[in-house]
N, C-alpha and C positions, 0 to 999 in steps of 0.2 A: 619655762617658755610658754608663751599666749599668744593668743591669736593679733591683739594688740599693745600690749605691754613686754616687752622685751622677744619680739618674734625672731624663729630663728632665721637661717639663710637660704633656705631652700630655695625661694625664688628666685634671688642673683646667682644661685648657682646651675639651675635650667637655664639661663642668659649664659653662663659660662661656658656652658656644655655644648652650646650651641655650633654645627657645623661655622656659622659667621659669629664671632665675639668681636668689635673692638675693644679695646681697653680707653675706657675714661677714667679708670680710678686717681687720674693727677690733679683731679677735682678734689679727691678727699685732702690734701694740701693744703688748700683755701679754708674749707672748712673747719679744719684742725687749725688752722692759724687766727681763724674768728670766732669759734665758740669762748662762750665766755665773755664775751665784747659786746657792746653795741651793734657792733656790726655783723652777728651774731643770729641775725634774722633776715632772712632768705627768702625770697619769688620768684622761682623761676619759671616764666610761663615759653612756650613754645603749642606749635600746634599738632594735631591729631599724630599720633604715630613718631614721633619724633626724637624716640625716647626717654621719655620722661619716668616712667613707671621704676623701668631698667634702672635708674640713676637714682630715684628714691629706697629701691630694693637694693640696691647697693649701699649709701648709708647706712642703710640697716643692717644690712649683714657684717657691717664693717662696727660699728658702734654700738651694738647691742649685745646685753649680757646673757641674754637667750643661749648663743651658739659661740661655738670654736670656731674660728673665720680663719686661721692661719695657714692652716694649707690651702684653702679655698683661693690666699689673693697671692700664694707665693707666687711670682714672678710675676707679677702685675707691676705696674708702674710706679704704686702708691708702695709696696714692698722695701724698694730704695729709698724714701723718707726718711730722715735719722729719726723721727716721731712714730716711725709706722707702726712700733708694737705697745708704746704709750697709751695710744687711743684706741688699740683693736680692741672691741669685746668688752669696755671697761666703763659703760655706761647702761644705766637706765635708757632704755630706748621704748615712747608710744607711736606707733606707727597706725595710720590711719587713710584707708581708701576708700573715698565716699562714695563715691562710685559704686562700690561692692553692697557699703552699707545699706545702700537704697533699697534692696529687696528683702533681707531680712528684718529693716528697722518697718517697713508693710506699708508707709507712705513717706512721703518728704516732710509733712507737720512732726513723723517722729524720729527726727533725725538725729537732733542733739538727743533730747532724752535718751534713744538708743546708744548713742554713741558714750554719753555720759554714764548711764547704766553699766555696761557692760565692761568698758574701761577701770569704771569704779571698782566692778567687782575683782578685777584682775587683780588690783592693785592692792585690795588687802591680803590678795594673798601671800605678796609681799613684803607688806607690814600690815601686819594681822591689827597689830595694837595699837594702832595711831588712829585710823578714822572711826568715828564715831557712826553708828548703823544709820540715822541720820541725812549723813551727808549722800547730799544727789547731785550735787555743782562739781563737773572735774578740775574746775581752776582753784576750787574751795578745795579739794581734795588735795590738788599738788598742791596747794600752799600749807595747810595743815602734816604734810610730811614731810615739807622742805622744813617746817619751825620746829619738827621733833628731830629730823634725821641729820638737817641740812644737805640728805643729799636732790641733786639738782637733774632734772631731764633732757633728753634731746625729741625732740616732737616732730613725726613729719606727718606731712598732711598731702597724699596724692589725689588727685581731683579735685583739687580744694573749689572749685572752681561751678562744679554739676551744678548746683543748688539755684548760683548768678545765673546759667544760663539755661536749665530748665524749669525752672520756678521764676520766670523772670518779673510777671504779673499779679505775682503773689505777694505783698509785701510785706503780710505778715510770718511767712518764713524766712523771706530776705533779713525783715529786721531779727529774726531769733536767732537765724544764722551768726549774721555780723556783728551781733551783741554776744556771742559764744566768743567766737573769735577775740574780740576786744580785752573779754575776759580772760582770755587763756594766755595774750602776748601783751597787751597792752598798757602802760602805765608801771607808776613802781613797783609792785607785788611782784609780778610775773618774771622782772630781773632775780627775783631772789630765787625762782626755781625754774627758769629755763636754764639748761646749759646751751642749746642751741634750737634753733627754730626753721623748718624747711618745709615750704608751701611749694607746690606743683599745679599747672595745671594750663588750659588754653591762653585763660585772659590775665593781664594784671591785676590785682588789686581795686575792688568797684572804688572809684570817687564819690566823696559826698562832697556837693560843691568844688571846690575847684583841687581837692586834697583827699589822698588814700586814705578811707577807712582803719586803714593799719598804717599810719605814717611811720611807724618806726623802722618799717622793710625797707631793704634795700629792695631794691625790684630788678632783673635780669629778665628783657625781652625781647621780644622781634623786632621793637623798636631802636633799644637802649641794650645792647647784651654786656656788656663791659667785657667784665674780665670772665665771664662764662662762655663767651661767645662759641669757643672749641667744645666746651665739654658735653656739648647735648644736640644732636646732630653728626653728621658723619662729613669731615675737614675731606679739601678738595686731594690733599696726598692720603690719606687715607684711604678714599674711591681711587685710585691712583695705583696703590697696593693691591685693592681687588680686583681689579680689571685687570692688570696684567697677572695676577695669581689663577684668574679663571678665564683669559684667554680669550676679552671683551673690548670692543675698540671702546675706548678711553674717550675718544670724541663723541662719540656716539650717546653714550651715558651721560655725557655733560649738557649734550643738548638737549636732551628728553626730562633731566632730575637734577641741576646744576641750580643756582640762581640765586638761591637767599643770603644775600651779603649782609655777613654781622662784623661788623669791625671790619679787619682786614681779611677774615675770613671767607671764604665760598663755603657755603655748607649746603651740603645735601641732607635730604629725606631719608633718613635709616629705611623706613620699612621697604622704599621703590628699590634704594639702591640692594639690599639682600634679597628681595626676591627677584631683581632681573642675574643677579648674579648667580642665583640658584635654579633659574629655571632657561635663563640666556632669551627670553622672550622681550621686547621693548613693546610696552602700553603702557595705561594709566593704570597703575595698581593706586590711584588715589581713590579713584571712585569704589573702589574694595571696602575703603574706610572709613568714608566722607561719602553725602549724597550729595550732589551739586544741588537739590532741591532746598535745599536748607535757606539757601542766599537767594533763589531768584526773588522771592518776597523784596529785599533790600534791595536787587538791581529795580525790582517792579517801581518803587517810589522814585527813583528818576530824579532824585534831588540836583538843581541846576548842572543837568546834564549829566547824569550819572551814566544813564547806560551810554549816551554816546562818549565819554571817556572810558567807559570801558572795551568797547569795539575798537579805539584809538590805541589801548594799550595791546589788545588783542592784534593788532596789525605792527606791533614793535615799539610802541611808543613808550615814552612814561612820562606822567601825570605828579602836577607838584600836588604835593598834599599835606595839610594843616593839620598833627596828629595831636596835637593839643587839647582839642575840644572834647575827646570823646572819654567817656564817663566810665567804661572797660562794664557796660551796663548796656543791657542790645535793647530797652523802652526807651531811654532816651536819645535814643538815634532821633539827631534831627539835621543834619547835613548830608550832603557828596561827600565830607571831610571824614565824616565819622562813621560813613559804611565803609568808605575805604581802609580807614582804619583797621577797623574791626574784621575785612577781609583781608590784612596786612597781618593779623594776632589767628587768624584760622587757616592761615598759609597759602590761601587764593592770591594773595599779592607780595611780592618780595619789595624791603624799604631800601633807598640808601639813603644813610644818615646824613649822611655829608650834606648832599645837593637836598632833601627832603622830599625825595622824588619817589613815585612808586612805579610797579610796572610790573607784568608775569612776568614768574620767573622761569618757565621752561616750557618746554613741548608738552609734557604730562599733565600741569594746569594748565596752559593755553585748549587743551580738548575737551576739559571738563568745564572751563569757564566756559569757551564756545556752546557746549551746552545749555548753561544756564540761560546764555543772552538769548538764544533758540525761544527758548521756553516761555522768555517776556512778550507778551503782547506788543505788539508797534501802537 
């Protein structure tokens, strides 16, 4: 067991242990039915606190050879699977949070290396005799022991995302980021030693010109959630469950933390919805998380009306919006379309697909975006 190469379960199991658990494991379903595939590679972005972390820490605990996971998912949902004990525990698993890495790797210039370094070293200790002392490339690494062992990885990557959005004017990190990545999924090499591929994190996939960097991802977002739409987020019967389990008007919660429609779903906010249910308190526990300050810059630019569509949505409205243009890259904002966007991907605006409309999605953001528009100059 490593810190990044086959980690055990401890983390999904503090999630398990937890006075509030939902169960998403009918996610691993999907996963077990694409690894191995084309389809096989994975984005699933959502925004701050949403539970993203939770659901990558779950993969892990469930497909990594690190640990015994079997009492840990008994009576979980994924448990009934006829595949459930197939794939428990029975893979090479590198688990990766960049997020984390940022402080020990001592700047964001030593990201890869660090991450490459360290990864590298786990990994001989697994096969001692395959890499060569040499090797410092981890995509050169998995391939050189995918050609000795043939066996194959599942790779997840939480935060995948830090780098895009706090290095954003750096673009010599940008490109050594995205040229890691390329290397690690990209092209035919990397079919012979991923077994599966799982990126996390706020935004999609950065565009270069009008196509994903990583075109081979499927992508699941706030936009486009398909067939993830349930499994990341807390479904409207699910708050439904806890509110009558903890003796909370059911209306009440809906108005305050309701709003983000993915498919045919309502999905709330995990973090708001477990702590009004643990404390019976109703406010913005977003501003907990998130500082409205981040966005007023983007309302400040005032793109053909920005801020006055946003006091529009703020009074109930919603705003058609063109999600097309925007680049999942916060320098090249250069429309109303594309801050919208991008406050659509940071959970300030809830989308519906359908009509292509935007709009706040509850009382909780409507206080904190109130805020922000405060804060912009007239």
């Amino acid at each position: 067991m490593g810190m990044f190469v086959n980690p055990g379960n401890q983390a999904f199991q503090v999630a398990v242990n937890s006075e509030i658990y939902v169960d998403k494991t009918e996610m691993l379903e999907y996963t077990n039915k694409v690894m191995n595939t084309l389809q096989g590679y994975i984005c699933n972005s959502r925004p701050r606190r949403f539970g993203k972390s939770i659901t990558a820490n779950m993969l892990t605990a469930y497909y990594s050879k690190g640990c015994d996971s079997q009492e840990l998912f008994a009576g979980l949902k994924i448990s009934e699977a006829p595949d459930f004990k197939k794939h428990l525990n029975q893979y090479d698993v590198i688990h990766l949070d960049i997020q984390w890495c940022m402080e020990p790797a001592g700047s964001p210039e030593n990201i890869v290396s660090y991450i490459s370094e360290k990864t590298i070293s786990e990994l001989r200790t697994y096969y001692p005799d395959v890499l060569p002392a040499d090797t410092v490339s981890l995509p050169e690494a998995l391939s050189k022991i995918n050609a000795v062992t043939q066996k194959k990885f599942i790779v997840i990557i939480d935060e995948w995302d830090v780098l895009v959005r706090d290095e954003a004017t750096n673009q010599k990190i940008q490109d050594e980021y995205i040229g890691f990545l390329r290397g690690m999924f990209k092209g035919t090499e990397p079919t012979k030693y991923i077994q599966l591929a799982y990126l996390t994190g706020i935004l999609p996939i950065k565009k270069e010109k009008t196509q994903s960097a990583l075109n081979n991802f499927d992508e699941f977002t706030m936009l486009s959630p398909g067939r993830l739409a349930p499994c990341i987020g807390f479904t409207e019967e699910e708050v439904q469950g806890l509110a009558k389990a903890y003796s909370l008007d059911f209306n009440k919660i809906k108005r305050w933390y309701d709003g983000y429609l993915l498919k045919e779903y309502s999905v709330y906010n995990p973090r708001a919805v477990v702590s009004v249910m643990l404390s019976g308190e109703f406010k913005s526990y977003w501003s907990e998380t998130a500082s409205y300050e981040a966005i007023v810059p983007l309302i400040n630019m005032n793109y053909n009306g920005l801020k006055t569509a946003i006091v529009e949505m703020l009074s109930g409205a919603s705003v058609k919006v063109n999600t097309a243009t925007f680049k999942n890259d916060i320098v090249n904002i250069k429309s109303k379309d594309d801050v919208l966007t991008y406050m659509i991907h940071l959970g300030y605006l809830g989308y519906d697909q359908t009509r292509k409309m935007t709009f706040v999605p509850n009382e909780e953001i409507r206080q904190d975006l109130a805020n922000a528009v405060e804060a912009v100059p007239d």
